[in-house]
C-alpha positions in Angstrom: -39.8 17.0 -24.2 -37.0 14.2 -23.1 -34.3 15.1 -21.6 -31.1 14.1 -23.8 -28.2 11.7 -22.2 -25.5 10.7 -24.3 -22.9 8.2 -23.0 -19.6 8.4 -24.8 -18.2 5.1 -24.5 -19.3 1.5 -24.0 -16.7 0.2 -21.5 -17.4 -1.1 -18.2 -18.2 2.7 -16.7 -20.4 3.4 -19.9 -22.2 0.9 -20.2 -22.9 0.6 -16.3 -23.6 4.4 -16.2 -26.4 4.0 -19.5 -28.1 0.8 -17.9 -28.5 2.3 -14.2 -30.2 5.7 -16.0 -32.1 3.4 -17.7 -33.4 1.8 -14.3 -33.4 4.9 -12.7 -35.4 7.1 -15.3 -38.8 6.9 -17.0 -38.5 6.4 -20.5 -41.0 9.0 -21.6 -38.8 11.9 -19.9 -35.4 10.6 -21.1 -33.7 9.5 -24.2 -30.5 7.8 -23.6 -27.7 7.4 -26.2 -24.9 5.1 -25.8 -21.9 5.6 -28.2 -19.5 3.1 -29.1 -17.3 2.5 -31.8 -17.3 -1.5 -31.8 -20.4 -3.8 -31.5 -19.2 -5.5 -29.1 -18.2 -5.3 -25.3 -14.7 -5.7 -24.1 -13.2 -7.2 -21.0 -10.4 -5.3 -21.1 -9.4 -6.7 -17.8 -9.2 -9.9 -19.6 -6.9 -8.5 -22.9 -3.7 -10.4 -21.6 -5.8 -14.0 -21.5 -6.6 -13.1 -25.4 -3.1 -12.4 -26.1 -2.0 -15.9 -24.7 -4.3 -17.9 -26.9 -7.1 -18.1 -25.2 -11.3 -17.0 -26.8 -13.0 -14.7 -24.6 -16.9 -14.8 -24.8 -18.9 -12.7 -27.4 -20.7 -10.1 -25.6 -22.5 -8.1 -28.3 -24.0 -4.9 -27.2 -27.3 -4.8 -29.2 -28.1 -8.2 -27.3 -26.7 -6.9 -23.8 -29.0 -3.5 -24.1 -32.1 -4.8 -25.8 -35.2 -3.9 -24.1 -33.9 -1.4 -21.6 -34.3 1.7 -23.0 -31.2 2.7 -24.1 -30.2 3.2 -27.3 -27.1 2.1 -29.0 -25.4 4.4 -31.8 -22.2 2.6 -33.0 -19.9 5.3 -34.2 -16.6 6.7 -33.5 -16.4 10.0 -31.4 -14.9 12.9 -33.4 -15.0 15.8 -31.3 -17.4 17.4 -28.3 -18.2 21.0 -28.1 -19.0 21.4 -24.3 -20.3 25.1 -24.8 -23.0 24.0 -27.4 -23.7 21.1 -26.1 -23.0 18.7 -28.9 -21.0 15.3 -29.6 -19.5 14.6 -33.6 -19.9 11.4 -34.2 -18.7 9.0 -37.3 -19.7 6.1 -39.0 -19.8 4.2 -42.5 -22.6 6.5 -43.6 -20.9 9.5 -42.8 -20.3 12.2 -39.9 -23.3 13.5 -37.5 -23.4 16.1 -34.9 -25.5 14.6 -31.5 -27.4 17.2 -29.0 -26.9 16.4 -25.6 -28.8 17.8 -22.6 -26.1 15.5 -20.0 -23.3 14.5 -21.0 -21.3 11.3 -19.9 -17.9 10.8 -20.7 -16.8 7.6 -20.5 -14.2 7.1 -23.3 -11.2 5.9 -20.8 -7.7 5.5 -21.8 -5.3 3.7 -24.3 -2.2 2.5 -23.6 0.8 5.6 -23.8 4.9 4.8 -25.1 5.3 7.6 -22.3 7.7 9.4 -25.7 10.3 6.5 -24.4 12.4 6.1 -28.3 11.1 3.0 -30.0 8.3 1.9 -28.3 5.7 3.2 -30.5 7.3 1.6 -33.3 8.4 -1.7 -32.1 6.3 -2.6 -28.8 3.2 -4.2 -28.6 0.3 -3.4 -26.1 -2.9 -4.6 -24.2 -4.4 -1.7 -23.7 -7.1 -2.8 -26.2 -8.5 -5.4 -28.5 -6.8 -4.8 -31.7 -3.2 -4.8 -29.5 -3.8 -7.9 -28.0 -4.8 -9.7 -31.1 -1.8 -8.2 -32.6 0.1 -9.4 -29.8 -1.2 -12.9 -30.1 -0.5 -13.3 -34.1 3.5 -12.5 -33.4 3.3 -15.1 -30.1 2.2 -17.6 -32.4 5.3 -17.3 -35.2 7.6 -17.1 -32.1 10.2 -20.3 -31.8 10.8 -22.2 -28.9 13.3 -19.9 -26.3 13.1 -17.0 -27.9 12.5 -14.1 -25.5 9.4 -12.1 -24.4 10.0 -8.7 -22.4 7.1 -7.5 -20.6 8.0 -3.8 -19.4 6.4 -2.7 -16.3 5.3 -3.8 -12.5 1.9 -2.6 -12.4 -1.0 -4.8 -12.4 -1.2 -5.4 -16.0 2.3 -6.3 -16.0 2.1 -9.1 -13.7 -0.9 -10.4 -15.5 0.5 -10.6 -18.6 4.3 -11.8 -17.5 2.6 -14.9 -15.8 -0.3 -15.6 -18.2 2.2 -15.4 -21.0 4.8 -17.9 -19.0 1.8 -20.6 -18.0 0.4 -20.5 -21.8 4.0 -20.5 -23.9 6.3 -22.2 -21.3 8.8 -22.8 -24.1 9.3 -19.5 -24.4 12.1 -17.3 -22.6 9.5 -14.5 -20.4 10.9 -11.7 -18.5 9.3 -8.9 -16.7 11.5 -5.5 -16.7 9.8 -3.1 -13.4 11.6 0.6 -12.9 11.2 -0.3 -9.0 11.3 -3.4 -7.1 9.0 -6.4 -7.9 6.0 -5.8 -6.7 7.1 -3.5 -4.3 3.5 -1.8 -3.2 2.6 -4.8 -1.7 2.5 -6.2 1.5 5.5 -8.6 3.1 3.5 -11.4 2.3 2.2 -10.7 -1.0 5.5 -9.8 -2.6 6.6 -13.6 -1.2 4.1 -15.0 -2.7 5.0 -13.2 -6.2 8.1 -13.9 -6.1 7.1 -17.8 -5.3 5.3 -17.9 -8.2 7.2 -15.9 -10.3 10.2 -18.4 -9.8 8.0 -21.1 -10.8 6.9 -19.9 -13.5 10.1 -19.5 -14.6 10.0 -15.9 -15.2 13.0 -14.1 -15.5 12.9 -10.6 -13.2 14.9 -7.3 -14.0 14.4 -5.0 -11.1 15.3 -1.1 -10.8 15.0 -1.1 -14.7 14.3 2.0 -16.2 13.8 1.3 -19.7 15.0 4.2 -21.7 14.9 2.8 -25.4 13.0 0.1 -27.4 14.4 -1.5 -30.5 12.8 -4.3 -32.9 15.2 -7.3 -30.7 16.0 -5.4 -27.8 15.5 -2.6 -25.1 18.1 -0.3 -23.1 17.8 0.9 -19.8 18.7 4.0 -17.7 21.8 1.7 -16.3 23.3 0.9 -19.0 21.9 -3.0 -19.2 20.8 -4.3 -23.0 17.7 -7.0 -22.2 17.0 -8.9 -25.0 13.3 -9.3 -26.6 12.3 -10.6 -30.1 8.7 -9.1 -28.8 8.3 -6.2 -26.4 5.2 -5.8 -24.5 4.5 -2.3 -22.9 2.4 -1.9 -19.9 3.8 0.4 -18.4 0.8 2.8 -17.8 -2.3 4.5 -19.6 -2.8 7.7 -21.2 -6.6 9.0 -21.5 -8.5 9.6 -24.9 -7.7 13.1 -26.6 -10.9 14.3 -27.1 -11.2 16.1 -23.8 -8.6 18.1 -24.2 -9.7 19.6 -27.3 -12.8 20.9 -25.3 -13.2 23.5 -23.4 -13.7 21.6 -20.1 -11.2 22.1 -17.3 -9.1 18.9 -17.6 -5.6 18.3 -16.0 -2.2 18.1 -17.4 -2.9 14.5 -18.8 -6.4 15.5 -20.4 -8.9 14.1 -17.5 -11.4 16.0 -17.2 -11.5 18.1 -12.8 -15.1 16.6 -11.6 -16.8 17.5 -8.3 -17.4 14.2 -5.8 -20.5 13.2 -8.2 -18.4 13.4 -11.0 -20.0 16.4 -12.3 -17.6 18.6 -14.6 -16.4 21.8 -12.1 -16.8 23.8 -15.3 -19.8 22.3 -17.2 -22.7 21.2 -14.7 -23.9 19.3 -17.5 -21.4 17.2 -18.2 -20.2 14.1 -16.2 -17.1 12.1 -16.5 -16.3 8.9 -15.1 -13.8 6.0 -15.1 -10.3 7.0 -16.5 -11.6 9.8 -17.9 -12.2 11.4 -14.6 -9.7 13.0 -12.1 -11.5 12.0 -9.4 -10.6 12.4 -5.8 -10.7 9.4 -3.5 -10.3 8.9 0.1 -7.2 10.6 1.8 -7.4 13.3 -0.9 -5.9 11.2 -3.2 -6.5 10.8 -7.2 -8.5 7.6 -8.1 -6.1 5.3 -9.9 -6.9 4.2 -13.4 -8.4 0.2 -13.2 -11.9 -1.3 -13.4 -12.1 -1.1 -9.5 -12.6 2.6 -9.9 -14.5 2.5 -13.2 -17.9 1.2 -11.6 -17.1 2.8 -8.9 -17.3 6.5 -10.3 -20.3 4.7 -13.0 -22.4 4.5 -10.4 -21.5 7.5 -8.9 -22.1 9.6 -11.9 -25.6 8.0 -12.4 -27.1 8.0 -9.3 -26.2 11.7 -9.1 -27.8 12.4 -12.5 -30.9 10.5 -11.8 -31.2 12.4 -8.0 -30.7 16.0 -9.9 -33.2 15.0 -12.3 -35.9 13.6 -10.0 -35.4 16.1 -6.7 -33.8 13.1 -4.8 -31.1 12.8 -2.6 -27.4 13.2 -3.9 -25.9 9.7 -3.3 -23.4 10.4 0.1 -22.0 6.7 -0.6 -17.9 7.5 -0.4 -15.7 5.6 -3.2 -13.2 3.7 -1.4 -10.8 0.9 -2.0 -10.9 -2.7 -0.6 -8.5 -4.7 -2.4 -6.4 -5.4 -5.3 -6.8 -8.8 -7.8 -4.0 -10.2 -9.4 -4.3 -13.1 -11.5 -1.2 -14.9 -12.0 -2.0 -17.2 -14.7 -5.4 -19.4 -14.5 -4.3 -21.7 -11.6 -2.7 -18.6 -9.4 -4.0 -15.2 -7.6 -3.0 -12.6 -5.4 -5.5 -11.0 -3.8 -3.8 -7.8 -1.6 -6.6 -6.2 1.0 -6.1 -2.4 0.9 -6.7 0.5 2.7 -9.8 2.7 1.5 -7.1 5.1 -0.1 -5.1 2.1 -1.9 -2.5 1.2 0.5 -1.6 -2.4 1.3 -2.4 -3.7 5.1 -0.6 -7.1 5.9 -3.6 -9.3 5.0 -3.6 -11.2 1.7 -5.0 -13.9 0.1 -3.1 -16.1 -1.9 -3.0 -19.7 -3.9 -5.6 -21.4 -6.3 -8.5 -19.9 -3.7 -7.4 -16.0 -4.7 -7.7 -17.4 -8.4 -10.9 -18.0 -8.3 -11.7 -15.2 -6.4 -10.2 -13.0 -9.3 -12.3 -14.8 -11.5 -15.1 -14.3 -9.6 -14.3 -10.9 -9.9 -14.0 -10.7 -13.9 -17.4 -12.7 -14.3 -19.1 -10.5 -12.0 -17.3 -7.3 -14.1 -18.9 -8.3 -17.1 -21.9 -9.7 -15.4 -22.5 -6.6 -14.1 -21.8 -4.8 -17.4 -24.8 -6.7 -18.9 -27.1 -6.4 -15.9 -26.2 -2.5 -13.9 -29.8 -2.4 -13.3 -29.7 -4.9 -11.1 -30.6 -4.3 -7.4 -32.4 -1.1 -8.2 -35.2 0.0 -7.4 -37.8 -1.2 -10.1 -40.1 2.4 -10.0 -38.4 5.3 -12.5 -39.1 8.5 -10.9 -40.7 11.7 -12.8 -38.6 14.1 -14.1 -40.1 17.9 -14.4 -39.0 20.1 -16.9 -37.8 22.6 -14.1 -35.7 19.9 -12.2 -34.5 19.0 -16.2 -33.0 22.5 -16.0 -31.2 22.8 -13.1 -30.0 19.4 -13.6 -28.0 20.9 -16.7 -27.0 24.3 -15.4 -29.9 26.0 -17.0 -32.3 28.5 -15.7 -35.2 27.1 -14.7 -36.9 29.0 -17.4 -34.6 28.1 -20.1 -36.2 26.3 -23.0 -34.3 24.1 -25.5 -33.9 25.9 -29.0 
């Protein structure tokens, strides 16, 4: 009988994870499931280019899969139950219950109002498609010099301050960080933000804790009132909620404890992978949440499950940092060269050249997306019913009911 994989979640770890079993595994010993809700594929990394105005390509998911084995079920995830092995799954036609013999959860994160008064209500987000269309509607019925906040200095932050200030430059756009700006990076890089930042002409509050959102305005820790007819939060993710309805051991935030394959410490037959995951890097340190560690852990969490399955060698490849790509707007990038546990060195590269190379990076994202078997060994290896087993944390001479 195949053995059962079902990929929760067609993001850039899903569908990376689904394709490279798919390469790695013969098609009459497995049957792999992808789930998704929406048709479609997202570049989420590209969310803040959408809210600015500009089409992204149509990557449907029926086209990017066809042929290779994997099978697309597009339906909404109601619920896993870890001990009996199943996914809940909705659609138009109804609710269905999915068996799983290996599980990967990939359903990644959403964007959180971290319980901050207001911003649920009044802020808008890029966390996904809907928000930045959403975004983009009230952009358009904005008037000249009216003001945009963008709260928070991560990397989605930046992107979204400076895309927003090259695409609307008749509008007022300010960028509200609880630290310094840009203060993670190197000597050089923060220069260069700053540089471009001033060009841009975007407005920077700094050490501003924003403490309340309201429909024209926010309020911070200070006492300081910043004016925005539209609010955009970014100031960090919160994973999906599913996980921590299961009984999996997750953390306090819901991602689910995996081992260094991303194998569940509690359920050997489930893995978990992009910000779903709290996954240890290098230095002992939690993977951050971002794309760079999504295909990271994807292919992490794949090659394991194909060695388990076929008697081959665990992969021994660490995950590890190398840099961090900043686009600021489409005619300026930062790129900051890292540590392998994430912390900036001195080097940088900076300028129209670190643009392209950011988009170099977003093509070969998607590109990636829509070809993870690529550079893979063409043969599928067996799998035996025995190695099936162990694989899932079964006797060897367990037999499925």
């Amino acid at each position: 009988m195949q053995h059962r994989i079902i990929v929760l979640g067609a993001g850039y770890t899903g569908a990376i994870a689904a394709g490279r079993l798919a390469r790695r595994l013969r098609r009459e010993d497995v049957a792999i499931t992808l789930v998704n809700a929406e048709p479609d594929f997202v570049e989420r990394v590209r969310l803040h280019q959408l809210a600015a105005g500009q089409d992204l390509k149509s990557r449907p998911l029926p086209a990017m899969f066809a042929g290779s084995g994997v099978m697309l079920r597009l339906a909404k995830v109601t619920g896993v139950d870890a001990d009996r092995r199943t996914v809940a799954v909705a659609d138009a036609g109804g609710t269905e219950e999915l068996a799983y013999d290996t599980l990967v959860y990939a359903l990644g994160s959403g964007w959180s109002p971290q319980d901050v008064p207001g911003a649920a209500e009044h802020a808008y987000e890029l966390a996904g498609r809907a928000g930045a269309l959403r975004l983009r509607e009230r952009l358009t019925r904005l008037d000249a010099g009216q003001a945009v906040l963008v709260v928070g200095g991560g990397l989605t932050g930046l992107e979204a301050a400076s895309e927003l200030a090259e695409a609307r430059p008749d509008l007022d756009i300010a960028l509200a960080v609880r630290g310094g700006l840009g203060d993670w990076l190197s000597p050089k890089g923060r220069e260069h933000l700053r540089k471009v930042f001033g060009r841009l002409g975007i407005t920077v509050y700094e050490h501003a804790d924003v403490t309340a959102v309201g429909a024209d305005r926010v309020s911070t820790a200070d006492g300081r009132t910043i004016p925005a007819a539209v609010t955009v939060w970014t100031t960090g993710f919160a994973v999906h909620p599913i996980a921590r309805a299961t009984t999996l051991e997750v953390t306090g935030t819901g991602q689910i404890v995996v081992d260094g394959t991303m194998r569940s410490v509690s359920h050997p037959d489930v893995y978990a992978i992009g910000d779903a995951a709290m996954a240890m890097g290098p230095g002992d340190k939690p993977l951050r949440m971002s794309c760079a560690s999504g295909g990271l852990t994807a292919w992490q969490a794949a090659d394991a499950i194909g060695a388990r399955l076929t008697g081959d060698k665990l992969p021994a490849t660490p995950i590890r940092y190398f840099n961090q790509c900043v686009s600021l707007g489409r005619k300026e990038g930062l790129i900051q060269y890292v540590t392998a546990d994430d912390r900036a060195v001195r080097a940088v590269l900076t300028g129209r050249l670190a643009a392209v190379y950011k988009e170099l990076v977003c093509k070969g994202a998607a590109w990636g997306v829509a070809n993870p078997t690529f550079g893979l060994p063409s043969r599928r290896r067996r799998v035996t019913r025995a190695r099936a087993a162990t694989a899932a944390g079964l006797p060897t001479s367990a037999s499925r009911e």
